[in-house]
BAKE-116988 format. One line per 8 residues: number of its first residue (from 1); their letters; for each residue x negated, y negated, z negated of N, C-alpha, C. Coordinates in steps of 0.02 Angstrom, whole numbers, plus 32768, in hexadecimal, padded with zeros to 4 digits. Example, Ala and Ser with C-alpha at 12.3 -4.5 7.8 and 13.67 -1.06 7.14 Angstrom:
% residues 2
1) as) 7D6C/811C/7E7A/7D99/80E1/7E7A/7D6C/80A5/7E7A | 7D7E/8070/7E9E/7D54/8035/7E9B/7D7B/7FFE/7E76 $
% end
This chain:
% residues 242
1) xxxxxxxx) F825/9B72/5CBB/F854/9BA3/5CA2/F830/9BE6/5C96 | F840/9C0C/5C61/F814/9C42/5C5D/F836/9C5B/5C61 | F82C/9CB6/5C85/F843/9CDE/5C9D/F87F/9D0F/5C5B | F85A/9CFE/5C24/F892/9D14/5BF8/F8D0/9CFA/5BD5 | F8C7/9CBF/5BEF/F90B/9C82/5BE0/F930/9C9B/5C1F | F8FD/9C95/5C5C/F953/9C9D/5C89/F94E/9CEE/5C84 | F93B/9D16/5C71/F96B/9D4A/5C6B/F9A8/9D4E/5C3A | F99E/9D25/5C13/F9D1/9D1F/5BC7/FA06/9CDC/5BE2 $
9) xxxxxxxx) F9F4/9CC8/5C0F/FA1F/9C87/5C34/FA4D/9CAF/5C7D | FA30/9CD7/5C83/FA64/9CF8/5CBD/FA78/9D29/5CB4 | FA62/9D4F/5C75/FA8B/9D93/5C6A/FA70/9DCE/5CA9 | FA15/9DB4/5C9E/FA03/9DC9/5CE8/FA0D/9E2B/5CE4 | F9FD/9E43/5C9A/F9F4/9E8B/5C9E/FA2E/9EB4/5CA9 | FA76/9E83/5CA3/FAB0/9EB9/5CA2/FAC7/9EAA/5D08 | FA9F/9E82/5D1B/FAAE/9E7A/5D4C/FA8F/9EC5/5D8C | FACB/9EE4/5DCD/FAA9/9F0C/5E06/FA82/9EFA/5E25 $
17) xxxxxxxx) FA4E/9F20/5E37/FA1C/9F13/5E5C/FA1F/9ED8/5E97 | FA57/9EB9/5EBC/FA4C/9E85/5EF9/FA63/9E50/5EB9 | FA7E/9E54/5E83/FA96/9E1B/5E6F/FA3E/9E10/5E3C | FA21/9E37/5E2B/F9D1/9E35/5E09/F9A9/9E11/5E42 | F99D/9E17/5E80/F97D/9E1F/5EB7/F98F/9DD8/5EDA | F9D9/9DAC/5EDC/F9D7/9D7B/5ED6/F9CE/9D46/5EA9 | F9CE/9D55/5E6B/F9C1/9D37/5E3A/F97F/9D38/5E23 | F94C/9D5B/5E2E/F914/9D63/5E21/F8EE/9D3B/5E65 $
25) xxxxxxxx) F8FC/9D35/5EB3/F8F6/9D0E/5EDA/F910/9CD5/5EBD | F93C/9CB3/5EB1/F936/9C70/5E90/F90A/9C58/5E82 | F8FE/9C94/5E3A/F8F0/9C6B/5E0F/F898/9C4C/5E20 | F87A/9C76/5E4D/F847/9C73/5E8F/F83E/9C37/5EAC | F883/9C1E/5ECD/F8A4/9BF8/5EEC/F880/9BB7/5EC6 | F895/9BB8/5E80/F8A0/9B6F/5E6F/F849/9B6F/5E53 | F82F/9B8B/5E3B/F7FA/9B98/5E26/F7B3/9B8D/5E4B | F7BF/9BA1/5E7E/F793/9BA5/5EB3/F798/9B73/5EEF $
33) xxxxxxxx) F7E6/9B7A/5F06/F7EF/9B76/5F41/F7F0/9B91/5F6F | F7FC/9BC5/5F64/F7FB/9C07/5F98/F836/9C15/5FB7 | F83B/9C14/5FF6/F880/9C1D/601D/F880/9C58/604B | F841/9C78/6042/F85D/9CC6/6067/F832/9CF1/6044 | F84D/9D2D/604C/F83F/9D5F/6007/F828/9DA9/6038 | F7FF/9DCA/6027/F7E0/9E06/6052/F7DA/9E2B/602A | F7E9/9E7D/6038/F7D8/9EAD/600C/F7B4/9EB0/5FDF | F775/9E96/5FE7/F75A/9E9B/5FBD/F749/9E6F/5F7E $
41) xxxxxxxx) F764/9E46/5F93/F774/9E00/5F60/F7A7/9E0B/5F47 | F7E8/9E18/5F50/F822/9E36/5F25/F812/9E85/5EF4 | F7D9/9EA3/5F1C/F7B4/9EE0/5ED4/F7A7/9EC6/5EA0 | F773/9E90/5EBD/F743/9E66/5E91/F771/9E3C/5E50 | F7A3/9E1E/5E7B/F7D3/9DF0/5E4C/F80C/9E2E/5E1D | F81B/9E58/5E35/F834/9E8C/5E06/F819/9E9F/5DD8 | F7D5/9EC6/5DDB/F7AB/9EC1/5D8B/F7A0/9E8E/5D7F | F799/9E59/5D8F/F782/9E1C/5D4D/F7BB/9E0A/5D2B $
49) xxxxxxxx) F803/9E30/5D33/F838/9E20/5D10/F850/9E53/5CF3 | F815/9E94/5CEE/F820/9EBF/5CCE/F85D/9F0D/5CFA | F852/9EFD/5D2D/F893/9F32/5D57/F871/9F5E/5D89 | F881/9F9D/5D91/F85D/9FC7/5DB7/F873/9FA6/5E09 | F825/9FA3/5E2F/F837/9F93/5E88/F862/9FB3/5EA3 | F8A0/9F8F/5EC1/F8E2/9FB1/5EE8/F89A/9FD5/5F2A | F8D6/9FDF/5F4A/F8C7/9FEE/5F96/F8D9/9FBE/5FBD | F8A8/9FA1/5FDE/F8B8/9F5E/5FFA/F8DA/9F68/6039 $
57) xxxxxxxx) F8DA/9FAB/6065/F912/9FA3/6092/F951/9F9A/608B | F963/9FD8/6065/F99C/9FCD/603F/F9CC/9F8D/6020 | F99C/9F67/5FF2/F9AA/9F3C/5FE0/F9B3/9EF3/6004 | F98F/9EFE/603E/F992/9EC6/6089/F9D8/9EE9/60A5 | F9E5/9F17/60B5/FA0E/9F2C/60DC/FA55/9F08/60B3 | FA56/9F0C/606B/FAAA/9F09/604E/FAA7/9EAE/603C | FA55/9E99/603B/FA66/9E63/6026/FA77/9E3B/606B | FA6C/9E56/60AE/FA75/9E21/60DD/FAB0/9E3A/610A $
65) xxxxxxxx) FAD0/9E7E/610A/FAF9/9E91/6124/FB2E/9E69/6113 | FB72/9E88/6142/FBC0/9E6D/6137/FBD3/9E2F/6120 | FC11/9E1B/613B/FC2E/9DDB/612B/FC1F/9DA8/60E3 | FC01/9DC7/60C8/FBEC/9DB5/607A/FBAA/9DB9/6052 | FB96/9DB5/6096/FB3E/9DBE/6080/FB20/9D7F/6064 | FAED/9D85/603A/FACD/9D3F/601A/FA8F/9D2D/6047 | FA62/9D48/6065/FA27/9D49/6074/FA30/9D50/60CA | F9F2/9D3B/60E3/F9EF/9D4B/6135/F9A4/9D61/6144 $
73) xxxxxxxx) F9A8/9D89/6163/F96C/9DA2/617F/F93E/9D6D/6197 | F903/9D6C/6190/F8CC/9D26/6199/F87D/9D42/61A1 | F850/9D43/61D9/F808/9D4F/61D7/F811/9D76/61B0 | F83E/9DC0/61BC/F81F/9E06/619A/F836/9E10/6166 | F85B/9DC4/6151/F862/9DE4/6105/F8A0/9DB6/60F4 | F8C1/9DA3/60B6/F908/9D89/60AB/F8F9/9D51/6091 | F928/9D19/60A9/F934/9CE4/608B/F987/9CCA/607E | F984/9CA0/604F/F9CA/9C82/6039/F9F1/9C73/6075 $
81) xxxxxxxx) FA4C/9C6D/6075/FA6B/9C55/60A3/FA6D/9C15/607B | FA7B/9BD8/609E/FA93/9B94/6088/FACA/9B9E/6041 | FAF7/9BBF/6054/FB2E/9BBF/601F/FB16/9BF2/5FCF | FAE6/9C24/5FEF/FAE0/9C56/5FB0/FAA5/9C15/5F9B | FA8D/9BF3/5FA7/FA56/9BB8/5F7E/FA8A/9B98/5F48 | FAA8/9B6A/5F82/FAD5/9B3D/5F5E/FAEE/9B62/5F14 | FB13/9B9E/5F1F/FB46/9BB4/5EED/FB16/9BCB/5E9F | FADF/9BDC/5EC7/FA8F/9BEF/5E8E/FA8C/9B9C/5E78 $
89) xxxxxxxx) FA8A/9B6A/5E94/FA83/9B31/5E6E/FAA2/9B19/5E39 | FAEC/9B0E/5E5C/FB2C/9B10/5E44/FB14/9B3D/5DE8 | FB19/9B71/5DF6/FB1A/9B98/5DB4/FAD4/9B96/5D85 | FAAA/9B75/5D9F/FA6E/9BA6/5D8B/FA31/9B5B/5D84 | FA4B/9B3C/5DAC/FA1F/9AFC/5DC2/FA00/9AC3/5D76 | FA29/9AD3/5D53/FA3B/9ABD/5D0A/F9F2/9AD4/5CE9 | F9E5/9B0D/5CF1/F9BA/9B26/5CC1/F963/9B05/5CC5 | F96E/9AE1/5CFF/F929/9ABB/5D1A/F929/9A83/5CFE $
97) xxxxxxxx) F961/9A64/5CD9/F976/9A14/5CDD/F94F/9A1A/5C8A | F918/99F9/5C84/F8FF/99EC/5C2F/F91C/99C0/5C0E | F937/99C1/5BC3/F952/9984/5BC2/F93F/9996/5B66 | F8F5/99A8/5B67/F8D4/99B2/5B1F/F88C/999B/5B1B | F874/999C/5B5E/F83B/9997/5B54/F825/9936/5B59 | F7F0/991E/5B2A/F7EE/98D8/5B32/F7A6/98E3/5B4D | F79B/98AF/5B7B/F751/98AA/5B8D/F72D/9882/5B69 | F707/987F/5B55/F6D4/9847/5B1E/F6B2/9868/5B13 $
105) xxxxxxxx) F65E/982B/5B03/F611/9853/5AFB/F5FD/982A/5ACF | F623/9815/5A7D/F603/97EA/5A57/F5E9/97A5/5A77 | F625/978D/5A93/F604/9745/5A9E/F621/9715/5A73 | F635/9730/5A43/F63B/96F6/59FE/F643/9713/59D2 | F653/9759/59B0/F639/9775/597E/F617/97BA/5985 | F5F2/97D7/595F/F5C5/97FA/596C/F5DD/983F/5972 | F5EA/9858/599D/F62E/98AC/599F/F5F6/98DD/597B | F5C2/98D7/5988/F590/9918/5967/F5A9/9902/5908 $
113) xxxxxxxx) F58F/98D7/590A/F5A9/98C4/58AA/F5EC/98BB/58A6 | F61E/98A6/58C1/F64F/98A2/58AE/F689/98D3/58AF | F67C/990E/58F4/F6B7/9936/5901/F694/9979/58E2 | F6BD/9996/58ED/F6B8/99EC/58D0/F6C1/99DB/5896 | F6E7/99CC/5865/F710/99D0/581D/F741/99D6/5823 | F784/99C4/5849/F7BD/99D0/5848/F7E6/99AA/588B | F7F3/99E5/58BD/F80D/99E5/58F9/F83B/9990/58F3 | F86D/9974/58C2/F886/994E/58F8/F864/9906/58C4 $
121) xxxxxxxx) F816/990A/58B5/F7E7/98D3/58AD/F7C1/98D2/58EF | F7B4/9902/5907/F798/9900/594B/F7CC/98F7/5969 | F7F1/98F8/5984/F833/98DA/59BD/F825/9888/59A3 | F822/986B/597B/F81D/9837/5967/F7F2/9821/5969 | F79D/9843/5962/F774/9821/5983/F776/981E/59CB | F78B/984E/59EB/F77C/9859/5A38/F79F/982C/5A53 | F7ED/981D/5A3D/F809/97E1/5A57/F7F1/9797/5A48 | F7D0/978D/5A10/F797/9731/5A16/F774/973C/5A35 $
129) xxxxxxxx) F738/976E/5A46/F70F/976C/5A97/F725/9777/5ABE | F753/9788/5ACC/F777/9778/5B0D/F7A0/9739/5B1B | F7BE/9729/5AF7/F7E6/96EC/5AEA/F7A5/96A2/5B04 | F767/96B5/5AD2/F757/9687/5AE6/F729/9681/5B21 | F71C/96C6/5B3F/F6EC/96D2/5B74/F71C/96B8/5BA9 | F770/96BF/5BB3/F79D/96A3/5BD8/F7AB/965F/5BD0 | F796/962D/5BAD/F7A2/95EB/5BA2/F7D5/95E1/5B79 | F7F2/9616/5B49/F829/960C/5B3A/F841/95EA/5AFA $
137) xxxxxxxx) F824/95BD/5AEC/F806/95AC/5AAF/F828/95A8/5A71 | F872/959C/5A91/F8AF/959B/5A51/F8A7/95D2/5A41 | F8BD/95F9/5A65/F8BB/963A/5A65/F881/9663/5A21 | F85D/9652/5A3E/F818/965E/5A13/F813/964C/59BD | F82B/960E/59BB/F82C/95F6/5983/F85C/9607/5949 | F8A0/9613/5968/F8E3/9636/5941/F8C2/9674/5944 | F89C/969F/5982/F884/96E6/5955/F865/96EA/5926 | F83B/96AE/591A/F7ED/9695/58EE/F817/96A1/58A4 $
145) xxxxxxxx) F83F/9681/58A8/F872/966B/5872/F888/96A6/5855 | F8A1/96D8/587B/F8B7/9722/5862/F895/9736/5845 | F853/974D/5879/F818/976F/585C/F813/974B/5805 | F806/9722/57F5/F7DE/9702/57CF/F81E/970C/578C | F85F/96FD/579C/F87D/970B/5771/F881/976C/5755 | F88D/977C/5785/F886/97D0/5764/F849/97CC/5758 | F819/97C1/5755/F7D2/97CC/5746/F7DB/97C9/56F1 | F80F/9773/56F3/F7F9/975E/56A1/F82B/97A2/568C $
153) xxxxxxxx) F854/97B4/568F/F8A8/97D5/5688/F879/982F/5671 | F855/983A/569A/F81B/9880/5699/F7F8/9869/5662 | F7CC/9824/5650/F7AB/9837/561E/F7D5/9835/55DC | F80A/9817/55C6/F828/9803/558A/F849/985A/558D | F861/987D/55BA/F86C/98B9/55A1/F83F/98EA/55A4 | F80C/98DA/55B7/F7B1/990E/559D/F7BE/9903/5555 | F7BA/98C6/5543/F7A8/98B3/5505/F7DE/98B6/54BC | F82E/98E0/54CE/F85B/98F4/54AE/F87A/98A6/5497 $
161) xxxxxxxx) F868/9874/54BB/F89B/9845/54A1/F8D9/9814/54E1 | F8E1/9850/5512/F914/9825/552B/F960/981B/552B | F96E/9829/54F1/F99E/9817/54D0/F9A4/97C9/54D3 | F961/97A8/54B4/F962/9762/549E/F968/9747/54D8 | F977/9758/5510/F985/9724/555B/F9B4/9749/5579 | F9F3/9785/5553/FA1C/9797/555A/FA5A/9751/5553 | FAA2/9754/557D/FAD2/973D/5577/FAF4/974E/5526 | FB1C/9718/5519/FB4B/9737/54D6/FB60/978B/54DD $
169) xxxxxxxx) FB76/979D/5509/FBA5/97C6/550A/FB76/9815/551A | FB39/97ED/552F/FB00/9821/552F/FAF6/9844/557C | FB1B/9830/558A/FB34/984D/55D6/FAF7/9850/5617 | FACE/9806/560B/FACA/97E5/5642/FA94/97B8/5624 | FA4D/97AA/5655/FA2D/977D/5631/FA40/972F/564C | FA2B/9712/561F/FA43/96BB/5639/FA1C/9693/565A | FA15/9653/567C/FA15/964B/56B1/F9C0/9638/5696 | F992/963A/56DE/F952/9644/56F7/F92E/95ED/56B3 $
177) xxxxxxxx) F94A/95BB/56BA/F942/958C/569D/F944/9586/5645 | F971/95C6/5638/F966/95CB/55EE/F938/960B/55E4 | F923/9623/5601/F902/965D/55F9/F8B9/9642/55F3 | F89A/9616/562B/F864/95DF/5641/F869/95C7/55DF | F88F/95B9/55C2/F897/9574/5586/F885/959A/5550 | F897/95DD/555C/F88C/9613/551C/F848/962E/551F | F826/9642/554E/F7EB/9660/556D/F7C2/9623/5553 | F7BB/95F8/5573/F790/95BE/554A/F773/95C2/5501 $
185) xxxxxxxx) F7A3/95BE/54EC/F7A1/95CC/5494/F79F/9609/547F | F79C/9658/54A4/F7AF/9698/5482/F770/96A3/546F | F767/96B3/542F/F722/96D3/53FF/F713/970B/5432 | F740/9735/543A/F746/977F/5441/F721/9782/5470 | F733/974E/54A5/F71E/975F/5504/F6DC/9736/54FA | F6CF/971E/54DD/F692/96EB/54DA/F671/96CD/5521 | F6A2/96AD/5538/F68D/968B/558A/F652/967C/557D | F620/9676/55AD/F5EA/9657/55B6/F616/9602/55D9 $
193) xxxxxxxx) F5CD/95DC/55DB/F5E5/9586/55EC/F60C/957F/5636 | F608/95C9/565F/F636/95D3/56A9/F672/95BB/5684 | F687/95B0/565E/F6D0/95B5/5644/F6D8/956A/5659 | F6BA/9548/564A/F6B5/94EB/5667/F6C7/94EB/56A9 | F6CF/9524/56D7/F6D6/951A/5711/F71B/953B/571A | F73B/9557/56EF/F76D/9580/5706/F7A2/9559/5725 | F7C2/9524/570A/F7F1/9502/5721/F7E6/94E2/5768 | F7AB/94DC/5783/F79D/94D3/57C8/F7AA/9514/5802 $
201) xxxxxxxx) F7AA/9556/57DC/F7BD/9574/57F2/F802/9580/57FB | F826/9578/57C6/F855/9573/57D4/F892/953E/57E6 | F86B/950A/57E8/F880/94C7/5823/F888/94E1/586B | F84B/94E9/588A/F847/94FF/58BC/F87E/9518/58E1 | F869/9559/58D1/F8B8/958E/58DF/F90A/955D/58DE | F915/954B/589B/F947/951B/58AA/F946/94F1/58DA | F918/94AE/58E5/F932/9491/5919/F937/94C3/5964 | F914/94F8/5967/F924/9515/59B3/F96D/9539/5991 $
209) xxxxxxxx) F96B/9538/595A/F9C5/956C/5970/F9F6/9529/5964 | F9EE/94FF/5939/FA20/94DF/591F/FA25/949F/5946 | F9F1/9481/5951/F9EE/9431/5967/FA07/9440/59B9 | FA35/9416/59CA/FA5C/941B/5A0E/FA46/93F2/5A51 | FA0E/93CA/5A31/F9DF/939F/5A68/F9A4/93AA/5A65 | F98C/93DC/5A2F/F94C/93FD/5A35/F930/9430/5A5F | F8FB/941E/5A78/F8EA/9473/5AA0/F898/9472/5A87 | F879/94BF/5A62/F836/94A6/5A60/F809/94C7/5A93 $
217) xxxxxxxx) F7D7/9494/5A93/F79A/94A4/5AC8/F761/94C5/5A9B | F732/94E8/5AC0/F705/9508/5AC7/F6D4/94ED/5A7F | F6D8/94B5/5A83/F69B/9485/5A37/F6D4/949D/5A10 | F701/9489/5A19/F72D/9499/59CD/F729/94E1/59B5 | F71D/9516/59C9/F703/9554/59AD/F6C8/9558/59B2 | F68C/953D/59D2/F650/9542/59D0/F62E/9510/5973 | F64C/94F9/5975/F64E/94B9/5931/F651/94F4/58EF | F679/951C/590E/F67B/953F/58C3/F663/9589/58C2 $
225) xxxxxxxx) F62F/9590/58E5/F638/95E5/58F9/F5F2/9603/58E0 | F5C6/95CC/58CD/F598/95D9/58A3/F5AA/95FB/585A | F5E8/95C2/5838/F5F1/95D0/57FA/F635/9606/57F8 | F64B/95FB/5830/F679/9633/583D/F65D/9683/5832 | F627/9673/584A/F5FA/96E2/5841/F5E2/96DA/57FD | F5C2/96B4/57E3/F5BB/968E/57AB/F5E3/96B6/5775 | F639/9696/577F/F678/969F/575F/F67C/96FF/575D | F681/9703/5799/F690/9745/57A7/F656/978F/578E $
233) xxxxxxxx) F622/9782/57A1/F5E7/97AE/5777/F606/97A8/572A | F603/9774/570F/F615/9784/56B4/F653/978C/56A6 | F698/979B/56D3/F6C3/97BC/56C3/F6CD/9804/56D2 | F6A9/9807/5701/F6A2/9855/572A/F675/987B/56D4 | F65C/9861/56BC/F624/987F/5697/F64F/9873/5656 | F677/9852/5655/F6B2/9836/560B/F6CB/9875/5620 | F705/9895/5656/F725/98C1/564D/F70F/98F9/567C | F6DC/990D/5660/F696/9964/5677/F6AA/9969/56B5 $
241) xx) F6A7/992F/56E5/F6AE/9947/5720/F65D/9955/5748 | F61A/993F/570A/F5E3/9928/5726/F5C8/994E/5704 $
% end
């Protein structure tokens, strides 16, 4: 978490000094692991969030005093009560939980060549190395399938003709199998002989989404992943992603 998200996540600057002072201990808290806080570590943690050093007696005195105190006196210096944690979790606990980041290191397509052109082509690579670094192989293969279809879908509109794999109504392009039938034959896109392989690609993907007694294993994407980067280098380079 960087220190300038949770200030924009807690509304940390309009907040008084014990409500800054516990919230800035948190955020310590989750970061570190730090469960007791000393003068001079609450200075320290005040400028790195940009706020002039309270007075740490002061600020010990109101945060641990009276019926409603958050903090308790600890080795010299303040730590959380049980309940002022909890209620910091409760509200705040959220902001730790990632639910963007994918882990993958190119173990089936190449992230240095393939990502950095357009944020959600990388989400899409990052999820087939992961997919398949997790065993997940259906999984893997219906992404394979995506990828490969926007790939063709990017180059036919590099190339000002995707109209011709537009729906009647223009709306909407048509389905992955007539697009494969047109690409074959298009002057314009001039496939190289990868094109002989396309419909394996897009087999694939179908039986893991469509076939209801299918599940694929590990060879069944390894079988095609030669001609799969193959596929993918000369569309990336069809629509200037290369």
């Amino acid at each position: 978490m960087k220190i300038l998200d949770f200030i924009d996540n807690t509304d940390l600057k309009k907040k008084n000094e014990c409500e800054k002072a516990e919230l800035i201990c948190y955020f310590q808290y989750k970061e570190n692991g730090d469960e007791i806080f000393h003068a001079n570590i609450i200075g320290e943690l005040f400028a790195q969030f940009g706020f002039s050093s309270p007075n740490f007696s002061r600020l010990k005195k109101k945060l641990t005093a009276g019926s409603s105190k958050r903090f308790i006196i600890k080795d010299g210096g303040i730590g959380f009560i049980a309940a002022t944690l909890q209620e910091l979790e409760r509200k705040f606990g959220n902001l730790w939980v990632d639910n963007t980041t994918i882990e993958s290191d190119s173990e089936l397509l190449d992230e240095d060549k393939f990502c950095g052109k357009r944020e959600y082509l990388n989400k899409l690579i990052r999820q087939i190395n992961h997919t398949y670094n997790a065993n997940c192989y259906d999984a893997t293969a219906v992404l394979m399938r995506r990828l490969f279809e926007v790939a063709l879908i990017l180059s036919y509109q590099k190339a000002g003709i995707d109209d011709q794999i537009k729906t009647k109504d223009g709306n909407s392009y048509i389905m992955l199998e007539g697009i494969i039938k047109d690409a074959k034959n298009n002057a314009a896109l001039k496939i190289s002989r990868i094109k002989n392989e396309f419909d394996t690609f897009r087999m694939v993907g179908n039986f893991s989404a469509h076939n209801i007694t299918y599940t694929a294993g590990r060879k069944d994407i390894d079988d095609i992943k030669v001609n799969y980067r193959v596929m993918l280098e000369e569309l990336y380079n069809k629509a200037g992603l290369l």
